[in-house]
DRENROKE-313413 format. One record per residue (C-alpha): residue number from 1; x, z, y. Coordinates in Angstrom, 3 decimals, decimal comma. Layout:
BEGIN
NODE NUM X Z Y
...
REM end
This chain:
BEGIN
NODE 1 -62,261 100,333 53,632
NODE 2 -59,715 103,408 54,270
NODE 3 -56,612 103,634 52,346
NODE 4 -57,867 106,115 49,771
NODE 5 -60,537 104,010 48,947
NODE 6 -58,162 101,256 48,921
NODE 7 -56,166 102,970 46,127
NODE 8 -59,232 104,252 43,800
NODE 9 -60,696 101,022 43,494
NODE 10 -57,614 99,489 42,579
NODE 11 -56,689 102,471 40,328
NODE 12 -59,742 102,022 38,436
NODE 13 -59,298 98,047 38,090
NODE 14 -60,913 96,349 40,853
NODE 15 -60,046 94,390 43,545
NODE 16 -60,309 95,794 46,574
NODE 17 -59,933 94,184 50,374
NODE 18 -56,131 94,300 49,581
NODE 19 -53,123 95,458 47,599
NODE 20 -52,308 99,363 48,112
NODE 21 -48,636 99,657 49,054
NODE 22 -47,006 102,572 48,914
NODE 23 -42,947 104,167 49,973
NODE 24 -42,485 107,652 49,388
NODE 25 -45,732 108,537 47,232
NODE 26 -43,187 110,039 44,443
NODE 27 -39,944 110,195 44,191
NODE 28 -39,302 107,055 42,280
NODE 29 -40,607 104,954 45,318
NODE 30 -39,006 106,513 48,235
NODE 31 -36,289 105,699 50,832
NODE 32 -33,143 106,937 50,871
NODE 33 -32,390 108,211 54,190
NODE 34 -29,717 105,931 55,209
NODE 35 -32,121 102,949 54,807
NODE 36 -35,162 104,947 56,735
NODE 37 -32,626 105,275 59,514
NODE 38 -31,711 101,900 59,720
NODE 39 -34,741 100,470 60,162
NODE 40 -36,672 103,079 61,743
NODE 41 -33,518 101,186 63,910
NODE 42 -34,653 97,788 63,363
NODE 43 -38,316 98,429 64,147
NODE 44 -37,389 100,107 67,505
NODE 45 -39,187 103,276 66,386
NODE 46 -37,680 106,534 68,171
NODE 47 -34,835 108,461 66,653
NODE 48 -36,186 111,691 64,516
NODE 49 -34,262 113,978 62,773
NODE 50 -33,931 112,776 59,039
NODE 51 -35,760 115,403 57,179
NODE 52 -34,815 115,369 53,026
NODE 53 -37,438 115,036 50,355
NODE 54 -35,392 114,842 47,175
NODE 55 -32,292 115,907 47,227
NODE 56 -30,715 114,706 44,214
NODE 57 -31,549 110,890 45,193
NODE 58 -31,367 112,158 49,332
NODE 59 -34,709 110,571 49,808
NODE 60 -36,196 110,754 53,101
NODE 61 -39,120 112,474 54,604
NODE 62 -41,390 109,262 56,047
NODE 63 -42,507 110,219 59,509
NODE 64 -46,078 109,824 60,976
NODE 65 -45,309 106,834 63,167
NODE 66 -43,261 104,835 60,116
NODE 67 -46,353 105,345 58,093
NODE 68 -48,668 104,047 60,476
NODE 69 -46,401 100,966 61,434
NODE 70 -46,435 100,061 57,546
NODE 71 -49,170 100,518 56,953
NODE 72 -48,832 103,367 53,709
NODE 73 -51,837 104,266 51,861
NODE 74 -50,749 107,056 50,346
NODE 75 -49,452 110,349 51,149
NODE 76 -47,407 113,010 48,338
NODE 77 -48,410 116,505 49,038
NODE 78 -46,283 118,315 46,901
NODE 79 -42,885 116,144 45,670
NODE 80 -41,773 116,807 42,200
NODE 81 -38,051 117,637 43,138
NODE 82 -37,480 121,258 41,857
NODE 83 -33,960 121,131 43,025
NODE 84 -35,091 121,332 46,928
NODE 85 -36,418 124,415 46,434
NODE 86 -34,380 127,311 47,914
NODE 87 -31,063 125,493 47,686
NODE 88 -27,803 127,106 49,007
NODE 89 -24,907 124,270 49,231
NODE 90 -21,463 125,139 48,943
NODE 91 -17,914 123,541 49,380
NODE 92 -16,467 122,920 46,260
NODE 93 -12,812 120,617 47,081
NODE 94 -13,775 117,406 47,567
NODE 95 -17,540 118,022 46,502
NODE 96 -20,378 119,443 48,829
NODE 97 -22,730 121,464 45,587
NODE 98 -25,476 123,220 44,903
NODE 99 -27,169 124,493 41,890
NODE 100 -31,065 124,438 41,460
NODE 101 -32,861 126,902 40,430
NODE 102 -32,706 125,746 36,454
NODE 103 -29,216 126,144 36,813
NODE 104 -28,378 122,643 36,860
NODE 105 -25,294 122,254 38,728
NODE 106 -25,161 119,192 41,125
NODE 107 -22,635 117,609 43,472
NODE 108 -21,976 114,549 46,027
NODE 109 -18,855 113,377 47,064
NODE 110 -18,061 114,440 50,561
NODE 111 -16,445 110,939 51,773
NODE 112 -18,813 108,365 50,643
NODE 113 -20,809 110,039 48,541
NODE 114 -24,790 108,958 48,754
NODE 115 -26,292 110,872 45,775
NODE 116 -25,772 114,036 43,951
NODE 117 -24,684 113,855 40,450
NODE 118 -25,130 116,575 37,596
NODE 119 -22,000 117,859 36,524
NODE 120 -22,740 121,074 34,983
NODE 121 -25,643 122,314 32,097
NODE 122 -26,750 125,702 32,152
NODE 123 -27,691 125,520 28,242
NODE 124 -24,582 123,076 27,156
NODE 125 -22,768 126,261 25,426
NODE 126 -26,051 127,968 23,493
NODE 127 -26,554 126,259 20,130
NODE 128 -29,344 129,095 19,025
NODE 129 -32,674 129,543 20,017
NODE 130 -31,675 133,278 20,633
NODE 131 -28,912 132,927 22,757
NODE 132 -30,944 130,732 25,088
NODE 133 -33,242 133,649 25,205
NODE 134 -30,960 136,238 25,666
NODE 135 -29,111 134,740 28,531
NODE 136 -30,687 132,464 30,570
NODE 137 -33,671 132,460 32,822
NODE 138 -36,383 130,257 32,931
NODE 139 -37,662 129,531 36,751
NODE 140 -40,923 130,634 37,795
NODE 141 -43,603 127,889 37,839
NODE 142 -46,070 130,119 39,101
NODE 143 -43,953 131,478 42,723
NODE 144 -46,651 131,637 45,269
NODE 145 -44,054 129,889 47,599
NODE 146 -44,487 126,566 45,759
NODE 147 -48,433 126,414 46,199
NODE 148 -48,652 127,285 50,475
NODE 149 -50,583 125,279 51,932
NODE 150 -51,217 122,812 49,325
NODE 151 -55,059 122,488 49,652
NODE 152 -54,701 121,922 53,691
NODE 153 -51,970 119,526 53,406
NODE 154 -54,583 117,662 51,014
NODE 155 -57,705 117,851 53,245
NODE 156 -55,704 116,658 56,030
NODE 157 -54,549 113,483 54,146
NODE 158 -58,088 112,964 53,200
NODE 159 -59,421 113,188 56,896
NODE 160 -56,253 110,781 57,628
NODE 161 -58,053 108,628 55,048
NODE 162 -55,122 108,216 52,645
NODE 163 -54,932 108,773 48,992
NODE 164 -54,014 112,006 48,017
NODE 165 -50,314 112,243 45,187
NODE 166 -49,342 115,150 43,940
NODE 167 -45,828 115,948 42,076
NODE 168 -44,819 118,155 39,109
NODE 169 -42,541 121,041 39,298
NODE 170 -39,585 119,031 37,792
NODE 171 -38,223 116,249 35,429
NODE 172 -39,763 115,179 32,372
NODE 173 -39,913 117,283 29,489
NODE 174 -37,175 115,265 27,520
NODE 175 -35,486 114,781 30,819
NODE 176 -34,960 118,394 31,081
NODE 177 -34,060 118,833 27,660
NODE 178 -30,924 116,467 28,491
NODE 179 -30,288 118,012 31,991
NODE 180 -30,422 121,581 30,762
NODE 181 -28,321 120,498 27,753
NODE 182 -26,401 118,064 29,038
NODE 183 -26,577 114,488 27,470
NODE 184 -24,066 114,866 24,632
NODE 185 -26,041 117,560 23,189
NODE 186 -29,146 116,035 23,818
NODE 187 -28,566 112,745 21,741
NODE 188 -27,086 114,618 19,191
NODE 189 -29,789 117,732 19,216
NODE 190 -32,317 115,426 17,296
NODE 191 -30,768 115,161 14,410
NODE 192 -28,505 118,397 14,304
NODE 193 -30,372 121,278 16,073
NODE 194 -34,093 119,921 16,035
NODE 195 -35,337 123,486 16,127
NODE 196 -33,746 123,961 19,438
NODE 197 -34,444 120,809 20,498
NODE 198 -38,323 121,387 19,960
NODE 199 -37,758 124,954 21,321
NODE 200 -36,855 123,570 24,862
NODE 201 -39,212 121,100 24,766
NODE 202 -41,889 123,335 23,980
NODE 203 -40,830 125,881 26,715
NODE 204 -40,854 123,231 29,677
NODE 205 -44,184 122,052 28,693
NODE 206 -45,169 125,607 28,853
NODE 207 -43,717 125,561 32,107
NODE 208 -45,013 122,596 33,587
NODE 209 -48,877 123,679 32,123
NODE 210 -48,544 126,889 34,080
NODE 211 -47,453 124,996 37,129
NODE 212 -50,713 122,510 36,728
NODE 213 -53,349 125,384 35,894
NODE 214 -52,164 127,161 40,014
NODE 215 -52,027 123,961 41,683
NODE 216 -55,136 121,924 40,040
NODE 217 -56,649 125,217 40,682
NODE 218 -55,649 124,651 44,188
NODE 219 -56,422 121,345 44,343
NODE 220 -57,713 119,234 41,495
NODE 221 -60,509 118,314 43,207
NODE 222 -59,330 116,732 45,871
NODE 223 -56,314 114,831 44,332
NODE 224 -56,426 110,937 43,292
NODE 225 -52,877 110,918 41,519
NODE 226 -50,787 113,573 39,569
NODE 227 -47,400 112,558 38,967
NODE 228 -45,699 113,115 35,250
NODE 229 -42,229 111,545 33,859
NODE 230 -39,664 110,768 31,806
NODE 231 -37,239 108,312 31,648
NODE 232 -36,855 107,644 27,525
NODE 233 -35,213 103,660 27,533
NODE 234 -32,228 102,382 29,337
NODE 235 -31,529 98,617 30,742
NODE 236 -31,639 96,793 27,000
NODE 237 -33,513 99,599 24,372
NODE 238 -34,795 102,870 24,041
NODE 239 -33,237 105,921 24,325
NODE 240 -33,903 106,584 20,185
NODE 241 -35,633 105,040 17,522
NODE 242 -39,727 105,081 17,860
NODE 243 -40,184 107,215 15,185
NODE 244 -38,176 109,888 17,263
NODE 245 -40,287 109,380 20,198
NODE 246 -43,499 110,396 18,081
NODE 247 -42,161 112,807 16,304
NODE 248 -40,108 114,654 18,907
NODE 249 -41,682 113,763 22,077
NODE 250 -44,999 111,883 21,995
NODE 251 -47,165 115,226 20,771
NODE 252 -45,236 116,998 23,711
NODE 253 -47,189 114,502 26,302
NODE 254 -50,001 114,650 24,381
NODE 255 -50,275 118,198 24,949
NODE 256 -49,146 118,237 28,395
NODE 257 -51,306 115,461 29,744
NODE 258 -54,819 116,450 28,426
NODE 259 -53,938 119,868 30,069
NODE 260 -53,348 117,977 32,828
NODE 261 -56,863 115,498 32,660
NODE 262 -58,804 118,247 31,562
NODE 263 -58,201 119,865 35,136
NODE 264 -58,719 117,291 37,744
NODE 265 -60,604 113,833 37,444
NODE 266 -57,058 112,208 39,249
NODE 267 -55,643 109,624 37,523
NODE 268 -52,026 110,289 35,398
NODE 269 -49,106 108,540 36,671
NODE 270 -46,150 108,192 34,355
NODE 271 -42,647 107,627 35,159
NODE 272 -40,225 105,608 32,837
NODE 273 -37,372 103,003 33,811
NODE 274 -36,387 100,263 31,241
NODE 275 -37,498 98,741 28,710
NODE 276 -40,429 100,951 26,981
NODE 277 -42,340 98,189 25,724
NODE 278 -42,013 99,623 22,036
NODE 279 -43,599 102,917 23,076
NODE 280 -45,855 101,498 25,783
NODE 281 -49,263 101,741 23,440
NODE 282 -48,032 105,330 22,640
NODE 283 -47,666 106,348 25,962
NODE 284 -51,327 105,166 26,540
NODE 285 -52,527 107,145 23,604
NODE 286 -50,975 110,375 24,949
NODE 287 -52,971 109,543 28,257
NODE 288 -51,102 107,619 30,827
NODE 289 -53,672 106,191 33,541
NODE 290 -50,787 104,778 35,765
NODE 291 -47,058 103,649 34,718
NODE 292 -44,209 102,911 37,062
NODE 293 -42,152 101,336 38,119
NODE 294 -42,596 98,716 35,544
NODE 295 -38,814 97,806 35,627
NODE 296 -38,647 93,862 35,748
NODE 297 -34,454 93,807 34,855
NODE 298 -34,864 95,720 31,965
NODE 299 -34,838 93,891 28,236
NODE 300 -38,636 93,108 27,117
NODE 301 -40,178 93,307 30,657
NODE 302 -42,559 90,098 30,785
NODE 303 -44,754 90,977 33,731
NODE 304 -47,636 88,270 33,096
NODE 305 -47,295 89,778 29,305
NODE 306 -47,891 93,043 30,089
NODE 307 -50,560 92,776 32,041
NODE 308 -52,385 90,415 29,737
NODE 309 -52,426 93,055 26,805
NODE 310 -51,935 96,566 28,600
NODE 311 -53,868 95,763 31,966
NODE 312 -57,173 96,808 31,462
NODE 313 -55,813 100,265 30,089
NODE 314 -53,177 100,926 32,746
NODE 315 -52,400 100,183 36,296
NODE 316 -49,217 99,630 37,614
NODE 317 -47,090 101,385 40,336
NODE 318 -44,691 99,982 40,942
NODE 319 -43,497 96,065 40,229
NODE 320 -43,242 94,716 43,905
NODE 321 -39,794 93,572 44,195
NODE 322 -36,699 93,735 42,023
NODE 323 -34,176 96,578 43,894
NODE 324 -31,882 96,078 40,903
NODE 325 -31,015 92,673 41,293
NODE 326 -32,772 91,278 44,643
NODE 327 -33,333 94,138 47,570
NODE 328 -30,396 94,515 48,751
NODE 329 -28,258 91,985 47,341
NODE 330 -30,845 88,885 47,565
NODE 331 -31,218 87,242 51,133
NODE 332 -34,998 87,712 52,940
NODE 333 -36,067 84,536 51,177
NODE 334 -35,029 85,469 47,914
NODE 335 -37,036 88,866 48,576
NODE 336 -40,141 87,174 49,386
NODE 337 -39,722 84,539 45,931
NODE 338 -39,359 87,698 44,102
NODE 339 -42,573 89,489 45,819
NODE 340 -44,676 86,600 45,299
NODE 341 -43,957 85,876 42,030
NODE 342 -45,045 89,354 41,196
NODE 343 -47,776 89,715 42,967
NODE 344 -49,030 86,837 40,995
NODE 345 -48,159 88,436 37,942
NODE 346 -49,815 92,006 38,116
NODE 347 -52,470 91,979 41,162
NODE 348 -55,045 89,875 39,410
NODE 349 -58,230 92,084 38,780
NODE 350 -56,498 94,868 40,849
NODE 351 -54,659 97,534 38,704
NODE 352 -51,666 97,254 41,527
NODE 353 -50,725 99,552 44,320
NODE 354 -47,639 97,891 44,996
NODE 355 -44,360 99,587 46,084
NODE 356 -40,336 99,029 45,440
NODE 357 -39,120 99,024 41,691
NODE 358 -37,359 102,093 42,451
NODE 359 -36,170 104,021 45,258
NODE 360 -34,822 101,646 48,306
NODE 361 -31,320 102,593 48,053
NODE 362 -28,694 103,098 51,708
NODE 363 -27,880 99,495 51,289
NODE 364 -30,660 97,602 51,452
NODE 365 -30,928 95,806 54,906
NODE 366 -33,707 96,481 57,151
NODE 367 -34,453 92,761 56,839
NODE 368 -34,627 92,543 53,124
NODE 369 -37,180 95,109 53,377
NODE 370 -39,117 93,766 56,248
NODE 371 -39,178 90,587 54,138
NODE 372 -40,902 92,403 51,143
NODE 373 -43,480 94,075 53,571
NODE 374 -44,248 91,218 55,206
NODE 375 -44,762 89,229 52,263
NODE 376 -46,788 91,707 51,112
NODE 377 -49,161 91,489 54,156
NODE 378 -49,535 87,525 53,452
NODE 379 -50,226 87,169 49,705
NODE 380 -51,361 90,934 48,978
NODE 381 -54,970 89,763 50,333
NODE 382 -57,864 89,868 47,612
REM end
């Protein structure tokens, strides 16, 4: 059994010969590239050049022979990360910046810093529909430059046997909403300026469709995994009341993800942190296939009682080991408690392809994640 075939079977809730496991399949499961570096390090593997995936969370490109070593099963063809595309940085004081090309203005602190933050919104001052449309510009889903050599960079994963991910052109529709806004004016744009809330809304899902109908065109048939999100709950609650959600947000998935399904046969993998329990059936509804990361910190995340009532509709990405409160602060052995324990919890009847909660962030030790992997290796056996 190859890797792909690995992944499909457990996507579609069997049990194949093992767990999938997957780093840097999306951007909510890479590396960041301090952590690749160290233990490309500890695994004697040559020094490379750190290439950059995602630039906002400085998530590293995985190299050939780190793949191979570990073993990865799947392989992202196209990262969502709009803000890598055709970025010019600049000096700005103490900042190193760079805006993408929504306009969102990002920057990371040169002395220390490991991320980049946003600190400027390109539609904070508008507060009519018109004025958004008299002064800004959208970006171009459709740019030929996004779509070169998409459909080789799939066959070749497929002759390398590995499953084939593919990203979105950016954030989440609400997401973008609050980074285009900024997050005051997002919060407060439900209930004040719902018209130009929906108008945004409505404009990146136009966006994102136009994006989906070039590169499914490109390559829906040879894809296993299409990559949506949005991150709608924080550590303890959602981000609003449910009845927001499905009247704001839920018929804007809706639409965008049966675009999305009626294009490729791949499954739909969903994006959220924290605790989404409250929206989880809606989310299924609107046609989720796949949700990660499944965040095990966050307020209402029972893993053995999700699975129970949600796992024969969805399979989860995500899960393997806590990064919040274990990877890099835990020692090995508290790594591989925490693996087991949920591998126990959500591998049963497949439905897994296990990677990191979220990204592995600069200081987790090599160790903590060699722990993880190798745990992994002993009790991810079907």
């Amino acid at each position: 059994m190859n890797s792909r075939e690995r992944v499909q079977m457990a996507l579609n809730h069997q049990e194949p010969d093992k767990i999938p496991f997957d780093v840097a399949g999306c951007p909510m499961s890479g590396i960041h590239y301090i952590a690749y570096q160290n233990l490309r390090d500890y695994l004697g593997l040559p020094k490379v050049e750190t290439r950059i995936s995602d630039s906002i969370q400085n998530l590293a490109v995985i190299d050939q022979d780190f793949a191979e070593r570990l073993q990865i099963d799947v392989h992202n063809i196209a990262p969502r990360s709009s803000a890598a595309y055709n970025l010019e940085y600049r000096e700005e004081g103490e900042y190193t910046a760079y805006t993408d090309e929504w306009g969102i203005g990002w920057r990371s602190p040169k002395q220390g810093g490991l991320y980049y933050d946003m600190y400027s919104w390109p539609l904070a001052a508008f507060d009519t529909i018109d004025d958004i449309k008299k002064y800004y510009h959208w970006p171009d889903p459709t740019d030929p430059n996004r779509f070169v050599g998409l459909r080789e960079k799939a066959l070749q994963t497929i002759a390398e046997g590995k499953a084939v991910v593919i990203g979105s052109i950016s954030a989440g529709v609400s997401e973008m909403h609050a980074w285009t806004r900024g997050f005051e004016n997002y919060f407060t744009d439900f209930y004040l300026n719902p018209e130009l809330a929906n108008y945004i809304m409505d404009t990146v899902v136009e966006l994102k469709m136009a994006f989906w109908e070039r590169a499914l065109q490109e390559v829906g048939d040879l894809v296993d995994v299409v990559v949506e999100a949005d991150d709608l709950a924080g550590q303890d609650r959602l981000f609003f009341s449910q009845e927001q959600y499905r009247k704001f947000i839920k018929p804007q998935h809706t639409r965008l993800f049966s675009f999305i399904k009626a294009r490729t046969n791949a499954k739909l993998f969903y994006h959220c942190d924290g605790a989404l329990t409250p929206i989880l059936w809606d989310l299924i509804e609107s046609g989720i296939d796949i949700l990660n990361p499944l965040q095990k910190s966050a307020a209402g995340i029972d893993f053995k009682a999700i699975k129970k009532e949600y796992g024969n509709d969805l399979s989860i990405w995500g899960g393997g080991v806590d990064t919040q409160r274990v990877f890099d602060q835990g020692s090995p052995d508290e790594v591989r408690h925490d693996v087991i324990e949920n591998i126990e919890a959500l591998a049963p009847g497949g439905g897994l392809v296990f990677a990191t909660i979220h990204n592995t962030q600069a200081t987790v030790p090599p160790q903590n994640f060699m722990a993880m992997w190798e745990t992994l290796q002993e009790y991810g056996a079907y």
